[in-house]
C-alpha positions in Angstrom: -26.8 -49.0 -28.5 -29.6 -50.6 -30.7 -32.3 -52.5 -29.3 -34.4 -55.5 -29.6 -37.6 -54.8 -30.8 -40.5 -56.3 -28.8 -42.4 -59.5 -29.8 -39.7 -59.6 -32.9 -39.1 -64.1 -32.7 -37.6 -66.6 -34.8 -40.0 -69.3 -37.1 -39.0 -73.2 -34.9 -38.0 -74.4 -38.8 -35.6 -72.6 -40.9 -36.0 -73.0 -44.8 -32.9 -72.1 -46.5 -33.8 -69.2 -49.0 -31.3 -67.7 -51.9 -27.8 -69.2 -52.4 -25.9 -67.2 -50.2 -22.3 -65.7 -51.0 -19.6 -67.6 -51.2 -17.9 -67.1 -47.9 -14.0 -65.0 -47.7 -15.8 -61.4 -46.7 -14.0 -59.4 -44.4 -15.3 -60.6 -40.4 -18.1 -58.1 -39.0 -16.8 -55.2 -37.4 -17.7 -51.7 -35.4 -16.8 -48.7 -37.0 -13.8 -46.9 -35.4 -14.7 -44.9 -33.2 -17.8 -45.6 -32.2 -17.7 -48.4 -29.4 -21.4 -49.7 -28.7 -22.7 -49.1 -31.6 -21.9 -52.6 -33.4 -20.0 -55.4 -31.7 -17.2 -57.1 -34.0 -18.0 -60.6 -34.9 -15.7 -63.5 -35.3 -16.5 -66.2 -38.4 -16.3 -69.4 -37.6 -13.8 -71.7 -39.6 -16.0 -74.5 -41.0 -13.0 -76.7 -41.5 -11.9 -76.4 -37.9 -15.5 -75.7 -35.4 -18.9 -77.3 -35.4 -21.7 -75.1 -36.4 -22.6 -72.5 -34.1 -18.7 -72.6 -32.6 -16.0 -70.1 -32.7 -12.2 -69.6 -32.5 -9.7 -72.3 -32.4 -10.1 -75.6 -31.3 -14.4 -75.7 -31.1 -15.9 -78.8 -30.5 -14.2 -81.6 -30.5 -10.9 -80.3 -31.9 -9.5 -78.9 -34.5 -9.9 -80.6 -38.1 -12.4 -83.2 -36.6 -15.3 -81.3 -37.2 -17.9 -82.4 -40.6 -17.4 -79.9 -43.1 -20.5 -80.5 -44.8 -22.5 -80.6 -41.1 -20.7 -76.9 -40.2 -22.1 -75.5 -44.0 -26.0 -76.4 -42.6 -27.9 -73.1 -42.1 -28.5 -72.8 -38.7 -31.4 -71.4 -36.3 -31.1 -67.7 -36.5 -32.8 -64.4 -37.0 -30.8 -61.4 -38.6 -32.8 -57.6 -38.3 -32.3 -54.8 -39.8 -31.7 -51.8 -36.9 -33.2 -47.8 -38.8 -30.5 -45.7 -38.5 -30.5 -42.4 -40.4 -27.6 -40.4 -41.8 -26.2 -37.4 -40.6 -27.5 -34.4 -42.6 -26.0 -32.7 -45.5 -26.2 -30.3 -48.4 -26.4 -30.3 -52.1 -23.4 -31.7 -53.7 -22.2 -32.6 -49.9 -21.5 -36.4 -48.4 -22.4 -38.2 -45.5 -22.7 -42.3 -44.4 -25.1 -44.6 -44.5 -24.8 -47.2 -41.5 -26.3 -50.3 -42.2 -27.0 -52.0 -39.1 -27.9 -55.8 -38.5 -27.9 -57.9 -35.7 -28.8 -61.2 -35.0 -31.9 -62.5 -32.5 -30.4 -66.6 -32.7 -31.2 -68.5 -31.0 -28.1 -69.9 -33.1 -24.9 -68.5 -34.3 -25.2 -67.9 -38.1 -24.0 -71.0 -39.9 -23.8 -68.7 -43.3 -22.6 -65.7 -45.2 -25.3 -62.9 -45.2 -25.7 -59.9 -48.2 -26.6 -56.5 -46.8 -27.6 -54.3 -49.9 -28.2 -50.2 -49.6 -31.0 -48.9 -51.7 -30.6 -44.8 -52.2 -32.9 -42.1 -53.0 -33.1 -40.4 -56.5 -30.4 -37.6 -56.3 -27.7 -39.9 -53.7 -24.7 -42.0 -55.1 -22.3 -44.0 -53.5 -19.1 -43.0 -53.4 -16.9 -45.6 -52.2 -14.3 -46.9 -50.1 -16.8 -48.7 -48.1 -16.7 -51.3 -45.6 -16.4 -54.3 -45.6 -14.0 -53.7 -48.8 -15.9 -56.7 -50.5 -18.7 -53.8 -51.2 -19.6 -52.8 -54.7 -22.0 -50.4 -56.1 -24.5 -51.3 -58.9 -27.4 -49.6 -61.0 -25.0 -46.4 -61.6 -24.5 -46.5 -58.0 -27.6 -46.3 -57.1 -28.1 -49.8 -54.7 -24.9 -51.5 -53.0 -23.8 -54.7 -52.0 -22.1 -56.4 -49.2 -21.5 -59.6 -48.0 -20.2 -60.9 -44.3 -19.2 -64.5 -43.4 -20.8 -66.9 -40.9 -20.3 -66.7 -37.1 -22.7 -64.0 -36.1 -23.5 -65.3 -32.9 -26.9 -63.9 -30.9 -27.5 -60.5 -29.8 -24.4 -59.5 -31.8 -24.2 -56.4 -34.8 -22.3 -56.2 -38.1 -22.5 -52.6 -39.9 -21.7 -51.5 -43.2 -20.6 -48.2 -44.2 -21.7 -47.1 -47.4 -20.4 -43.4 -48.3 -22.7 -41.0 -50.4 -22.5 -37.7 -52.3 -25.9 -36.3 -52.9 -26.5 -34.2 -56.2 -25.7 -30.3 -56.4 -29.5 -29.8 -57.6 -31.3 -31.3 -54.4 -33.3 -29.4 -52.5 -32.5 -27.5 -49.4 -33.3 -28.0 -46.9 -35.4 -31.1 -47.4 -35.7 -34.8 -46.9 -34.5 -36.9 -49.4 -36.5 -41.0 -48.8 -37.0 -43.6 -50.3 -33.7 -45.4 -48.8 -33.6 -48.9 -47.5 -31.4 -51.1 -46.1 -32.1 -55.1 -46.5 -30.8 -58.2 -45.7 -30.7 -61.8 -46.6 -29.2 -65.2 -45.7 -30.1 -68.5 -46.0 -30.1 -68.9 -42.0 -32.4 -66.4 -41.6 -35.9 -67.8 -40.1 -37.8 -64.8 -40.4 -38.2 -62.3 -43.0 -40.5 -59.7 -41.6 -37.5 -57.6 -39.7 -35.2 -57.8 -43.0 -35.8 -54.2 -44.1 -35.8 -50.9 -42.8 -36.4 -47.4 -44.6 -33.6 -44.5 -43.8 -34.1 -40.7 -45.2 -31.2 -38.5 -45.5 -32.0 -34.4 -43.9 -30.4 -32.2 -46.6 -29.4 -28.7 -45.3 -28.1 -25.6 -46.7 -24.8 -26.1 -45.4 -23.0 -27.8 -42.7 -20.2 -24.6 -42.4 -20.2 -23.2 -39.0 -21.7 -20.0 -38.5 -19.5 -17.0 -38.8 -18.4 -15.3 -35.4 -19.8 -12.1 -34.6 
């Protein structure tokens, strides 16, 4: 389970940064299998809740809510958690997880874009989630986008698939990996990127029985 980082706080006034994504991306969710790890989030309807709400009928009732109002960015801090791959060899795969959570104090009003950064010699290799995921630069770097209703102290996670090259080193370290994100609720960009490496061994087959 991924932790809050100490002294990690949110700026008292939020200015919105780059247009985000046009909302419609698949809701937040925890990869299968792994309960704990990230919670699923629900996105909040801005025709039918007030910002910060969730799930049917929120705040006064359904379809009274100010459409324009729920669209505001709201007070909240998204952070990128490190987590690194599992190992694997030359011409192998394995996942990137790309964590983010949210420190509030405020349910996210907006749609936030994750984007995966690999190292020279790693390609993405898709189907990925959410499906609203694309790779770019020759699949180097890809993007994702999930809608509003993060609320606080709650994760999202991407899965982005890679197949490293046939000619990398083993074993090694391949770096120079990040994981970013941005939204316009976001109050503080100091927590928005962490660095991942990916340990390359000779072989993930089990060792022959004696």
């Amino acid at each position: 389970m991924a932790t809050l980082a100490a002294g990690q706080a949110w700026a008292e006034d939020c200015t919105a940064g780059e247009q985000a994504p046009a909302p419609g991306a698949s809701a937040p969710a925890a990869e299968p299998g792994t309960a704990g790890t990230a919670d699923t989030a629900v996105a909040a309807d801005p025709g039918t809740a007030e910002t910060g709400t969730t799930g049917a009928g929120a705040g006064t009732g359904a379809g009274t809510a100010d459409p324009a109002a729920a669209a505001l960015p709201s007070d909240s801090d998204l952070y990128v958690v490190r987590m690194d791959p599992d190992a694997a060899p030359p011409g192998g795969t394995t996942t990137v997880h790309a964590f983010i959570g949210n420190l509030g104090p405020d349910t996210t009003a907006s749609p936030f874009t994750v984007v995966v950064t690999l190292p020279e010699g790693v390609t993405a290799e898709g189907p990925y989630f959410p499906e609203n995921c694309y790779a770019f630069q020759e699949g180097h770097r890809v993007r994702c986008t999930f809608p509003a209703g993060l609320p606080r102290f709650r994760s999202a996670t991407a899965l982005v698939p890679v197949r490293l090259a046939a000619t990398v080193p083993a074993p090694g370290t391949l770096t120079g990996g990040w994981v970013a994100v941005r939204s316009a609720d976001d109050c503080n960009e100091e927590n928005n990127k962490q660095p991942f490496e990916i340990p390359v061994v000779e072989t993930t087959e089990p060792r022959p029985a004696v």
